[in-house]
Structures are given as structure tokens and as C-alpha cells.
PyMOL Python script that loads the backbone (N, CA, C, O; Angstrom):
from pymol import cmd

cmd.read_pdbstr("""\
ATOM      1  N   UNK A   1     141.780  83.976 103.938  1.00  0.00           N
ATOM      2  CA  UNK A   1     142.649  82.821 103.853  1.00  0.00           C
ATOM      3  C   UNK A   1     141.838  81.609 103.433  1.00  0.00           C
ATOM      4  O   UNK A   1     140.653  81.581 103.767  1.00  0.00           O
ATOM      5  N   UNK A   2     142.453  80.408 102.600  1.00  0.00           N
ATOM      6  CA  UNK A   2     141.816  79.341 102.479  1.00  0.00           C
ATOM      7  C   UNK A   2     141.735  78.661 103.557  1.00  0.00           C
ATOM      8  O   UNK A   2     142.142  79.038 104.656  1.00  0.00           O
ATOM      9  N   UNK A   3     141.104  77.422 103.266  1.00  0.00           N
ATOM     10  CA  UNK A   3     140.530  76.890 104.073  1.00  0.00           C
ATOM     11  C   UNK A   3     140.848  75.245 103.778  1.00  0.00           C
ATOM     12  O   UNK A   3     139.818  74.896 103.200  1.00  0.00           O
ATOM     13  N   UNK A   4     141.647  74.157 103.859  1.00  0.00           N
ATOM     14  CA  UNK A   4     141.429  72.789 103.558  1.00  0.00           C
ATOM     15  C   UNK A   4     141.230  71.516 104.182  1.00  0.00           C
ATOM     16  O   UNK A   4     142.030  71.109 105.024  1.00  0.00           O
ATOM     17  N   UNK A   5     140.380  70.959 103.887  1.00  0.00           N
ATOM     18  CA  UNK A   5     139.789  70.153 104.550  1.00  0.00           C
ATOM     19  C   UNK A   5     140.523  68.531 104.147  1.00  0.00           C
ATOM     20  O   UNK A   5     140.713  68.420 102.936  1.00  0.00           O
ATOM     21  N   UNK A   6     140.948  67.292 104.983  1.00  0.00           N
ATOM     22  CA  UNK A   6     141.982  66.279 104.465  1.00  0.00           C
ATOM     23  C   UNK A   6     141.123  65.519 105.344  1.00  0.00           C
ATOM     24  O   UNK A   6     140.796  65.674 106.520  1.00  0.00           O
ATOM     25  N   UNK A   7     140.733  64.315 104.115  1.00  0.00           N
ATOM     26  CA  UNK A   7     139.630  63.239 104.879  1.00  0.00           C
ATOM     27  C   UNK A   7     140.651  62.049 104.891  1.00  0.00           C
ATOM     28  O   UNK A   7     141.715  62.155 104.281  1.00  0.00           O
ATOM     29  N   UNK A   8     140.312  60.878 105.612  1.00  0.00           N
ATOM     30  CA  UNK A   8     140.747  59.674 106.121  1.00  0.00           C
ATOM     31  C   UNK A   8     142.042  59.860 106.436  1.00  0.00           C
ATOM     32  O   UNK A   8     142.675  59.117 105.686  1.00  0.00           O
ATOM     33  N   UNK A   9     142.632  60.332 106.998  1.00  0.00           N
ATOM     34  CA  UNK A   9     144.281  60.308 107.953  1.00  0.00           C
ATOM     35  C   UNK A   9     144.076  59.406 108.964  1.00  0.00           C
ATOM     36  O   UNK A   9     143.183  59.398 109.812  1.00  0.00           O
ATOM     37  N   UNK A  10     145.446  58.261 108.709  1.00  0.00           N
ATOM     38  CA  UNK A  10     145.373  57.664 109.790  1.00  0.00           C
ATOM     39  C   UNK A  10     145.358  58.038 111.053  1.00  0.00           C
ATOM     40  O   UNK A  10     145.645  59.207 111.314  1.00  0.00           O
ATOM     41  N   UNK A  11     144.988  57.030 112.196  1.00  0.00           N
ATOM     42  CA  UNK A  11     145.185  57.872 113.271  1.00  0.00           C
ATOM     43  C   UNK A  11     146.608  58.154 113.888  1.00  0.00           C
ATOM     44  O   UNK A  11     146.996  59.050 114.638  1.00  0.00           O
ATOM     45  N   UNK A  12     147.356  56.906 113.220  1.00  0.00           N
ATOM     46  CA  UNK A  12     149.295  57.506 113.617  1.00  0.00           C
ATOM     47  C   UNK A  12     149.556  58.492 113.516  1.00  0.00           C
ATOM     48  O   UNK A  12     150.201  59.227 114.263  1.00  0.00           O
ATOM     49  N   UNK A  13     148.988  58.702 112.359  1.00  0.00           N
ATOM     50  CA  UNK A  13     149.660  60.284 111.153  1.00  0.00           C
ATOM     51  C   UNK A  13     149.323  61.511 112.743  1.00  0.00           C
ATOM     52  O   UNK A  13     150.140  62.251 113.289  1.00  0.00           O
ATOM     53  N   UNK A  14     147.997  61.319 113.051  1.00  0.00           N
ATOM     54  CA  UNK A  14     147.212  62.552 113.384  1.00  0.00           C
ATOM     55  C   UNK A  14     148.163  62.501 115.024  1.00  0.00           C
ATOM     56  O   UNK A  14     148.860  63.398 115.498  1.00  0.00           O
ATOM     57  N   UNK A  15     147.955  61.521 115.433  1.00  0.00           N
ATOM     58  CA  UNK A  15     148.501  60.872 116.683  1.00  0.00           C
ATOM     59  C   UNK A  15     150.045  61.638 116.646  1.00  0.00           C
ATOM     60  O   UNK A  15     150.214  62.589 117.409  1.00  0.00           O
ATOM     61  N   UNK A  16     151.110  61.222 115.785  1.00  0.00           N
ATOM     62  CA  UNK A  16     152.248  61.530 115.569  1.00  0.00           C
ATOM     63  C   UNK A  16     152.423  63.099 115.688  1.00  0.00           C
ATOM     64  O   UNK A  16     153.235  63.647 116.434  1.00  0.00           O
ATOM     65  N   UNK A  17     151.043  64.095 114.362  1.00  0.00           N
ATOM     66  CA  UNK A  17     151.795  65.311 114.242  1.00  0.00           C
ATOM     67  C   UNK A  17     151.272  65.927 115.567  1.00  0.00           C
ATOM     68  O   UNK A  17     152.014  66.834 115.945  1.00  0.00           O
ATOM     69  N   UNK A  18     150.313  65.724 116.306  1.00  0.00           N
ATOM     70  CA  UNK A  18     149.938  66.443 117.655  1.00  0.00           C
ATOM     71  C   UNK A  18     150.972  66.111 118.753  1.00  0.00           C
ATOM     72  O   UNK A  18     151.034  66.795 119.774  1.00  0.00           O
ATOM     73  N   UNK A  19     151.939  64.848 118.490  1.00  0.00           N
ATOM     74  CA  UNK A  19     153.220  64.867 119.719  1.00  0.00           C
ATOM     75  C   UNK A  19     153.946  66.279 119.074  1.00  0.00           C
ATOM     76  O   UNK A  19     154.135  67.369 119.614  1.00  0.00           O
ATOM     77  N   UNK A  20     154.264  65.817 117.736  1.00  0.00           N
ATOM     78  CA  UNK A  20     155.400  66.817 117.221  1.00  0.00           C
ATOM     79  C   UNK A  20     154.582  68.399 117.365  1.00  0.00           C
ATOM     80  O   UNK A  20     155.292  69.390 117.195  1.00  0.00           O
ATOM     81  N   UNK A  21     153.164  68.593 117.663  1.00  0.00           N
ATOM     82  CA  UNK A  21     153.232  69.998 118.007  1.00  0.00           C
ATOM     83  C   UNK A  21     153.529  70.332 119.675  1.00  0.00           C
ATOM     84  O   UNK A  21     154.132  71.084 120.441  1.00  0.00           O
ATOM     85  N   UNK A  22     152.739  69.321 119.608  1.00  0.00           N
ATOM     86  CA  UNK A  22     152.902  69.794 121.441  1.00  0.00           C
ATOM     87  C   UNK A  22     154.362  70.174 121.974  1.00  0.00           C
ATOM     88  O   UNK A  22     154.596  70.992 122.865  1.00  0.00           O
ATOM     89  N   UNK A  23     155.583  69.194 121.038  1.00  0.00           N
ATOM     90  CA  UNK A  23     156.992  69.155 121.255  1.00  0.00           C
ATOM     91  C   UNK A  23     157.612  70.731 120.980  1.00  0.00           C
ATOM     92  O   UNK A  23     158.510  71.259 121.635  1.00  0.00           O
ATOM     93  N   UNK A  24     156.809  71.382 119.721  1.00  0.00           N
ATOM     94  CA  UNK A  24     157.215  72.709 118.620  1.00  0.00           C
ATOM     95  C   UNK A  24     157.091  73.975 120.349  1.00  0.00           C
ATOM     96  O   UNK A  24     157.733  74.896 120.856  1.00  0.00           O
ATOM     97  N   UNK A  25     155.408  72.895 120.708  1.00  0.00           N
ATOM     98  CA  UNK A  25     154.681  74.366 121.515  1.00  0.00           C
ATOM     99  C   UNK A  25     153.676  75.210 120.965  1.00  0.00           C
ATOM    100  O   UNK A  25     153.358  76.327 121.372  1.00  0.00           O
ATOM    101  N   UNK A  26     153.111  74.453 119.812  1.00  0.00           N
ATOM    102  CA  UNK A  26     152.235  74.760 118.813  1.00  0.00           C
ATOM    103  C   UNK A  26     151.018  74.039 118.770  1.00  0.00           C
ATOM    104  O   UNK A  26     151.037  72.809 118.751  1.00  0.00           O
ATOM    105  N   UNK A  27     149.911  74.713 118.752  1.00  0.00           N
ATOM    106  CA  UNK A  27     148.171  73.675 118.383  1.00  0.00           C
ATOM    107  C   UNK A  27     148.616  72.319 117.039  1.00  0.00           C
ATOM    108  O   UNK A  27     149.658  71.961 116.491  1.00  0.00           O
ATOM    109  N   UNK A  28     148.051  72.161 117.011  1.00  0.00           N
ATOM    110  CA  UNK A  28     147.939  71.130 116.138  1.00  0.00           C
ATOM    111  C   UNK A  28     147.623  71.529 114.632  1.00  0.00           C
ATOM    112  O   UNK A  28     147.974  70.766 113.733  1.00  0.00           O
ATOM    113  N   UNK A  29     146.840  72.942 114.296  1.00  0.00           N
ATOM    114  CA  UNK A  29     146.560  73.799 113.522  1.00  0.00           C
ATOM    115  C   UNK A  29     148.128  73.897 112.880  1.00  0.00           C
ATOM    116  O   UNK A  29     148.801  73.390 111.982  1.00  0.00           O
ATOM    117  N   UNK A  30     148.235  74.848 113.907  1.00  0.00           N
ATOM    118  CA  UNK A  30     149.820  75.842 113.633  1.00  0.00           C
ATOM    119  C   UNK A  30     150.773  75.095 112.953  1.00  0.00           C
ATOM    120  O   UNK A  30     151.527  75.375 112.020  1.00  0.00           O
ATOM    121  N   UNK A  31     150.523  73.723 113.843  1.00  0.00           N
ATOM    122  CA  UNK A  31     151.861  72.966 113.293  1.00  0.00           C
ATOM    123  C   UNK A  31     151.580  72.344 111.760  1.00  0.00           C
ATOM    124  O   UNK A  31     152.398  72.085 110.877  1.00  0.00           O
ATOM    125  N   UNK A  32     150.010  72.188 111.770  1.00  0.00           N
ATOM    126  CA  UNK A  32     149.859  71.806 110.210  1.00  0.00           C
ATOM    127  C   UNK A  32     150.154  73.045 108.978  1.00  0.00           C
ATOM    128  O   UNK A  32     150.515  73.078 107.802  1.00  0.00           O
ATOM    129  N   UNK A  33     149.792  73.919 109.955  1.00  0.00           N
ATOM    130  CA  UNK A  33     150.044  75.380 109.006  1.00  0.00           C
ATOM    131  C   UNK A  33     151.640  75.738 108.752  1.00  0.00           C
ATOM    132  O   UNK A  33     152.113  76.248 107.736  1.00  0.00           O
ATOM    133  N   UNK A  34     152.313  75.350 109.903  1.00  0.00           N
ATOM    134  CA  UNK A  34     153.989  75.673 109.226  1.00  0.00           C
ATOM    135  C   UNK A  34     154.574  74.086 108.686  1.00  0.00           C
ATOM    136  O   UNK A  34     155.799  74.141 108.792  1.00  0.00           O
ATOM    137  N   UNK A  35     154.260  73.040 108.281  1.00  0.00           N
ATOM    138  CA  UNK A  35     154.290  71.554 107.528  1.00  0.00           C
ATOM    139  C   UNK A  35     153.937  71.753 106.755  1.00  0.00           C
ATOM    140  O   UNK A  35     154.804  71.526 105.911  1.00  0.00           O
ATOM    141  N   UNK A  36     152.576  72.305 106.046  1.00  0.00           N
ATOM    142  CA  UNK A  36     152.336  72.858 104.768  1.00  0.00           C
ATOM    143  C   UNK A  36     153.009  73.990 104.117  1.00  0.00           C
ATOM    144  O   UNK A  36     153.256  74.035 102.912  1.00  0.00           O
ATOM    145  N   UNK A  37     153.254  74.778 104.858  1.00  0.00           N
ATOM    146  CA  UNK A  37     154.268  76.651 104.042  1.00  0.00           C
ATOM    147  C   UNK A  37     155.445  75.821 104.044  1.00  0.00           C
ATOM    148  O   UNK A  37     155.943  76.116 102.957  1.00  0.00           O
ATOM    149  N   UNK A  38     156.391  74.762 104.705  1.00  0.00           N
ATOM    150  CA  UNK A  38     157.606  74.418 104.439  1.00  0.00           C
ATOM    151  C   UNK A  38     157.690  73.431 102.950  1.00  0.00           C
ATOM    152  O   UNK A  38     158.519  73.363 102.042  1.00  0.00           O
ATOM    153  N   UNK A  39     156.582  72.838 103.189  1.00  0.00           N
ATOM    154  CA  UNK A  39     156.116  72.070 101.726  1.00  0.00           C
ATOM    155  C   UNK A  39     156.040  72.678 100.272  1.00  0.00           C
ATOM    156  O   UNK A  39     156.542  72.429  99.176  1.00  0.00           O
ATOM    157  N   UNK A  40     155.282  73.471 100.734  1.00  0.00           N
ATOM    158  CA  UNK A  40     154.780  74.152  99.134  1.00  0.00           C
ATOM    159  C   UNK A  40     156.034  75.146  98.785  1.00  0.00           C
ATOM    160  O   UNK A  40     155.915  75.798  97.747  1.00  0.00           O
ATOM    161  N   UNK A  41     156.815  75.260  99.292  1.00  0.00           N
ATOM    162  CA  UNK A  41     158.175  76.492  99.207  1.00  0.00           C
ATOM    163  C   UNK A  41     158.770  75.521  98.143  1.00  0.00           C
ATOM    164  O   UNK A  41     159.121  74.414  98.553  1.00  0.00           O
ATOM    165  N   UNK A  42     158.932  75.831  96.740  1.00  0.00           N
ATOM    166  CA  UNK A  42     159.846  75.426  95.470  1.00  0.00           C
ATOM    167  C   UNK A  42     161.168  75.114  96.044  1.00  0.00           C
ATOM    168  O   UNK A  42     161.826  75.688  96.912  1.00  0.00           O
ATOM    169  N   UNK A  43     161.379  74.107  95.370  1.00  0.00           N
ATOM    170  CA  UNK A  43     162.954  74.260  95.401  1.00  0.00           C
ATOM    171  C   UNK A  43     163.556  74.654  94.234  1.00  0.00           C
ATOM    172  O   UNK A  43     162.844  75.177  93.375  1.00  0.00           O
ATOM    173  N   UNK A  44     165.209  74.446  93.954  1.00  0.00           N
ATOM    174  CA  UNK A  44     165.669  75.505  93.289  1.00  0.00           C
ATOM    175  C   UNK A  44     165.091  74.422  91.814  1.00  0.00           C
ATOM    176  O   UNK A  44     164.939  74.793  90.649  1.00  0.00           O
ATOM    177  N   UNK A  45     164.890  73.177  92.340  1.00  0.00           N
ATOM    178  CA  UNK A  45     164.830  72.465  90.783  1.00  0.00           C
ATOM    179  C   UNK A  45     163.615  72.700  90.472  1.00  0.00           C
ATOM    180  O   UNK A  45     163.594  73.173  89.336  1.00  0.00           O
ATOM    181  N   UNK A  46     162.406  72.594  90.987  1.00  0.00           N
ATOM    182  CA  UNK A  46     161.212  73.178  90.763  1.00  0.00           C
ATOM    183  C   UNK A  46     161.057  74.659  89.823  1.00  0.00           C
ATOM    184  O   UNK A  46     160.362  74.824  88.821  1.00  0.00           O
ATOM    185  N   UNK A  47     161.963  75.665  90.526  1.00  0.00           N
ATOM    186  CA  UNK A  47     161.823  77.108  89.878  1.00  0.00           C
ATOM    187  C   UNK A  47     162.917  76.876  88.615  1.00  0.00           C
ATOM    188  O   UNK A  47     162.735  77.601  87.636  1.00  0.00           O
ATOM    189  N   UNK A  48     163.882  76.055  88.569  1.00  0.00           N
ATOM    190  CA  UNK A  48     164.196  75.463  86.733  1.00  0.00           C
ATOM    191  C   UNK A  48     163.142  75.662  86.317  1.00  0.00           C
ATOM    192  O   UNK A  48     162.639  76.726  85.956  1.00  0.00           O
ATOM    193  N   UNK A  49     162.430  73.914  86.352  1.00  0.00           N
ATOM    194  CA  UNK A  49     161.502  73.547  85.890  1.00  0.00           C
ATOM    195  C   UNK A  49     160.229  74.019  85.597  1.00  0.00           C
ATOM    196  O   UNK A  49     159.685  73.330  84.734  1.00  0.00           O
ATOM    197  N   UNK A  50     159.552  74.951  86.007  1.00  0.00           N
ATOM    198  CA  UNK A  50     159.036  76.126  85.956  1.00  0.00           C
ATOM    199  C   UNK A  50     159.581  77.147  85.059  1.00  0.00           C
ATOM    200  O   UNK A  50     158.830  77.449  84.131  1.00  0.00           O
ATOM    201  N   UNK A  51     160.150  77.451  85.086  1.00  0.00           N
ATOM    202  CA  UNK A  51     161.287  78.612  84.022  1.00  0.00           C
ATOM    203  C   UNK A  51     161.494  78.093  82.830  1.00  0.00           C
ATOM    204  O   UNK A  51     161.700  78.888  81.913  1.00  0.00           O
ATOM    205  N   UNK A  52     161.491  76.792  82.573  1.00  0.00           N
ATOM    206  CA  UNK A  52     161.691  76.128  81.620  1.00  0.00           C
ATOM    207  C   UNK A  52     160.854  76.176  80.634  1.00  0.00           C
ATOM    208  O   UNK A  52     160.919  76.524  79.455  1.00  0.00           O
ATOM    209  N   UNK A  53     159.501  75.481  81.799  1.00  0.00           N
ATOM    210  CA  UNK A  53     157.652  75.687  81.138  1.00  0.00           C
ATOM    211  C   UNK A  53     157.750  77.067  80.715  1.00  0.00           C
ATOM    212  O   UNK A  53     157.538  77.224  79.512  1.00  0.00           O
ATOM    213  N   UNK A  54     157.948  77.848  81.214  1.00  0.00           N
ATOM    214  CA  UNK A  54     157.559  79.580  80.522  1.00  0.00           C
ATOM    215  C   UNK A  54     158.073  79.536  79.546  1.00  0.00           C
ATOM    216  O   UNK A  54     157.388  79.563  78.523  1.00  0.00           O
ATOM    217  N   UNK A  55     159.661  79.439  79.463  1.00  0.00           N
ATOM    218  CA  UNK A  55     160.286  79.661  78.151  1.00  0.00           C
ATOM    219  C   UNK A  55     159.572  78.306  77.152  1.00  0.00           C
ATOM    220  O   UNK A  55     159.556  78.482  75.934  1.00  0.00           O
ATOM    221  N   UNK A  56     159.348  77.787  77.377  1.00  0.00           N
ATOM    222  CA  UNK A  56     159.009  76.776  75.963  1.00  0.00           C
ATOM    223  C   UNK A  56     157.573  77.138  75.486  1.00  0.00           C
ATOM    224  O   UNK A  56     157.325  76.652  74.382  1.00  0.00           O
ATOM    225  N   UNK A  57     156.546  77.878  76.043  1.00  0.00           N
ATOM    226  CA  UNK A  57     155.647  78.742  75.840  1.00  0.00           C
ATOM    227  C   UNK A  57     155.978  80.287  75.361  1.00  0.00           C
ATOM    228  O   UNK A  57     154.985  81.014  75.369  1.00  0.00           O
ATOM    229  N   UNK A  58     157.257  80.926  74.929  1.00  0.00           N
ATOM    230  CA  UNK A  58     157.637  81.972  74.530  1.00  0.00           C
ATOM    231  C   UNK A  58     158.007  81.270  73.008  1.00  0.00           C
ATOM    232  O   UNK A  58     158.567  80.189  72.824  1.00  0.00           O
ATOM    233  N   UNK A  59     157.525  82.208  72.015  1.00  0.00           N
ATOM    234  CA  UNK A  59     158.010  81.674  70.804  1.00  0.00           C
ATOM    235  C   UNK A  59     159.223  82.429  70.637  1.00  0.00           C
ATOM    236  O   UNK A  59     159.432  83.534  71.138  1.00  0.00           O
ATOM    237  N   UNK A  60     160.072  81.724  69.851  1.00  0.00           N
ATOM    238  CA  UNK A  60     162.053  81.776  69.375  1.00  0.00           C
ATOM    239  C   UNK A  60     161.964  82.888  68.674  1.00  0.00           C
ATOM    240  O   UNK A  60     161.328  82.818  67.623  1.00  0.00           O
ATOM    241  N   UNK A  61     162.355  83.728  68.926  1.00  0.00           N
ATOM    242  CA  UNK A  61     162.634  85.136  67.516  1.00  0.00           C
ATOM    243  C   UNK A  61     163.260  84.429  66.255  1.00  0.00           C
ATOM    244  O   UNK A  61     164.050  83.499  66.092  1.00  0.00           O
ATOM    245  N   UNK A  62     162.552  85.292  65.430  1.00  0.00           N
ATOM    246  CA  UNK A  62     163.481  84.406  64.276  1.00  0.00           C
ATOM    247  C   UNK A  62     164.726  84.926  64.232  1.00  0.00           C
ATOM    248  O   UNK A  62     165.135  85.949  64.780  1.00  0.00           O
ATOM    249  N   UNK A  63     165.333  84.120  63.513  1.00  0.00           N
ATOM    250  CA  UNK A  63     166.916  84.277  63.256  1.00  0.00           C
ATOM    251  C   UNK A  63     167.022  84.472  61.926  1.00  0.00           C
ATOM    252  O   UNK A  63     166.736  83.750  60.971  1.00  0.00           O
ATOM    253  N   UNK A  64     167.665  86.004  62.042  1.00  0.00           N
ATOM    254  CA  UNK A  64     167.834  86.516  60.556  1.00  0.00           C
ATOM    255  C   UNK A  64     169.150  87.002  60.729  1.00  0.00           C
ATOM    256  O   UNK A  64     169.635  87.257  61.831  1.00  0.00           O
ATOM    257  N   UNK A  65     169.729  87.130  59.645  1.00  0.00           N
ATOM    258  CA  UNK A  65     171.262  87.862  59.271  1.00  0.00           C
ATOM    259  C   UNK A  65     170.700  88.888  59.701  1.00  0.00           C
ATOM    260  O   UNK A  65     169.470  88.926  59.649  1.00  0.00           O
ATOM    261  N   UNK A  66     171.439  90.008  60.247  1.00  0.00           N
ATOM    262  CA  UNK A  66     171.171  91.367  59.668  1.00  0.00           C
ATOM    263  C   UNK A  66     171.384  92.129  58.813  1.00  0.00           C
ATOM    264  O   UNK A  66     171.111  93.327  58.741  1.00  0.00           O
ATOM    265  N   UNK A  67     172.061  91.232  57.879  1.00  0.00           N
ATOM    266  CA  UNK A  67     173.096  91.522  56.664  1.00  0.00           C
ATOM    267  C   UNK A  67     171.800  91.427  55.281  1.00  0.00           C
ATOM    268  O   UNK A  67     171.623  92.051  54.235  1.00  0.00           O
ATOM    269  N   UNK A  68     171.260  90.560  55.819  1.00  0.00           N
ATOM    270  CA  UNK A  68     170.431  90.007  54.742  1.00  0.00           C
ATOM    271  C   UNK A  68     169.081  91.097  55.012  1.00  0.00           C
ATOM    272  O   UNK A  68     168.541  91.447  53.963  1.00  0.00           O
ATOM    273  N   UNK A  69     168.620  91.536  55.992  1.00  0.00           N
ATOM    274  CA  UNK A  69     167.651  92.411  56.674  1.00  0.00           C
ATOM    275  C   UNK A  69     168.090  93.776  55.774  1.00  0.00           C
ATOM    276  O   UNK A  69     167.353  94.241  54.904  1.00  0.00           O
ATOM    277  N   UNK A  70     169.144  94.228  56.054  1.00  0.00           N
ATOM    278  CA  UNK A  70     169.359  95.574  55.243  1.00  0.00           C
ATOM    279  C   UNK A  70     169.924  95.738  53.848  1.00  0.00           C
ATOM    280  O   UNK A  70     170.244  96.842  53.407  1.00  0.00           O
ATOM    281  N   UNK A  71     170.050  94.510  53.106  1.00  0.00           N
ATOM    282  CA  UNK A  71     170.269  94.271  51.870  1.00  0.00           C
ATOM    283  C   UNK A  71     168.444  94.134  51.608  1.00  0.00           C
ATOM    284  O   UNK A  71     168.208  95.162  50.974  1.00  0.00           O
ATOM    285  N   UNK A  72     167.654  93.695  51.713  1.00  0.00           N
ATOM    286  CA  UNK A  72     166.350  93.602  51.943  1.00  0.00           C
ATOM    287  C   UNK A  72     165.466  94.682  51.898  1.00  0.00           C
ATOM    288  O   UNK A  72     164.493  94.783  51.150  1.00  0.00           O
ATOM    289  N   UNK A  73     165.946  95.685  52.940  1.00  0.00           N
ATOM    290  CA  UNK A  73     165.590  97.291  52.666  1.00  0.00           C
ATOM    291  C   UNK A  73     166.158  97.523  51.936  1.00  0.00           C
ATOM    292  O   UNK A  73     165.358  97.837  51.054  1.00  0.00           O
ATOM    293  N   UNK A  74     167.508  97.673  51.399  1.00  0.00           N
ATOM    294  CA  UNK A  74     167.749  98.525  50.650  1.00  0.00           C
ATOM    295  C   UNK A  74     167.289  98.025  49.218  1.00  0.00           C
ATOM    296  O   UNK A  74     167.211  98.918  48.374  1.00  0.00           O
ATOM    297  N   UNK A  75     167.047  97.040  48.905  1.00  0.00           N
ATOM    298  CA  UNK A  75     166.709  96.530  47.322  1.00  0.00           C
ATOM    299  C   UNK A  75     165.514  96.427  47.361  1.00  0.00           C
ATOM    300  O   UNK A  75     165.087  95.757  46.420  1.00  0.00           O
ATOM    301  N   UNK A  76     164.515  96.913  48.253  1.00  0.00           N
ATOM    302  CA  UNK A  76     163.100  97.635  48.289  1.00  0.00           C
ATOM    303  C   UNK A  76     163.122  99.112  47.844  1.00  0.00           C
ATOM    304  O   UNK A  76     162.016  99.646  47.919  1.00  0.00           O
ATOM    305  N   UNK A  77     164.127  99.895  47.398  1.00  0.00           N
ATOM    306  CA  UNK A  77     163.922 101.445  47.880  1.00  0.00           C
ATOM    307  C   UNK A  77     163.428 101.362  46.045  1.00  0.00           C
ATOM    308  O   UNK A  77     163.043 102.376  45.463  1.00  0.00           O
TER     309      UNK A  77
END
""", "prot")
cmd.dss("prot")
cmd.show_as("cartoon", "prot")
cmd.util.cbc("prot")
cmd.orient("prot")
């Protein structure tokens, strides 16, 4: 598992999330560990936006008749 390290937090911040674990019933760890997994979880506009990036990195097939494709073969033979 990683490991991250978060320098200068106020002391409210730190003060605050150790009530809200003690409140959960959780270390102070735990509770940073389920505040972060609820964080980083996409939302649905994120996984758009994401989906979006992929497709605009997929190049467009070209667009051909198919009419014109087998008139093409055939006036090759």
C-alpha cells in the first residue's frame, strides 16, 4: 500500500478530523483513510469527462460510401 505524507495542516483541520473520528469510533488513520477512498471515487461527471479524453485520443474511421468502396474494387479488376 502507499504511503502519504501532508505537511502544514492546520491545527483546526487536525483538531476537527480526530473529534469526527473519535465520533465514527475510528483512529484518526482510519478516518483519514475512509475521507480519502470517499474522495477519490469519480463521479458520474468525472467518468464523462474521462470517456471523453479517451475518445478524442481514438482517431474517427474514415467515412466512406460503401457504394463508392465497391465501385473502387470493381474498376480495379
Amino acid at each position: 500500500m502507499a504511503q502519504v505524507i501532508v505537511r502544514n495542516l492546520d491545527e483546526q483541520v487536525v483538531s476537527s478530523l480526530k473529534i469526527k473520528a473519535e465520533l465514527h469510533g475510528h483512529s484518526l488513520e482510519q478516518e483519514l483513510r475512509e475521507i480519502l477512498k470517499s474522495a477519490a471515487e469519480l463521479t458520474s461527471e468525472e467518468k464523462l469527462a474521462l470517456a471523453d479524453r479517451i475518445a478524442a485520443m481514438t482517431p474517427r474511421p474514415l467515412e466512406t460510401d460503401s457504394a463508392d468502396l465497391i465501385r473502387e474494387d470493381r474498376d480495379s479488376r
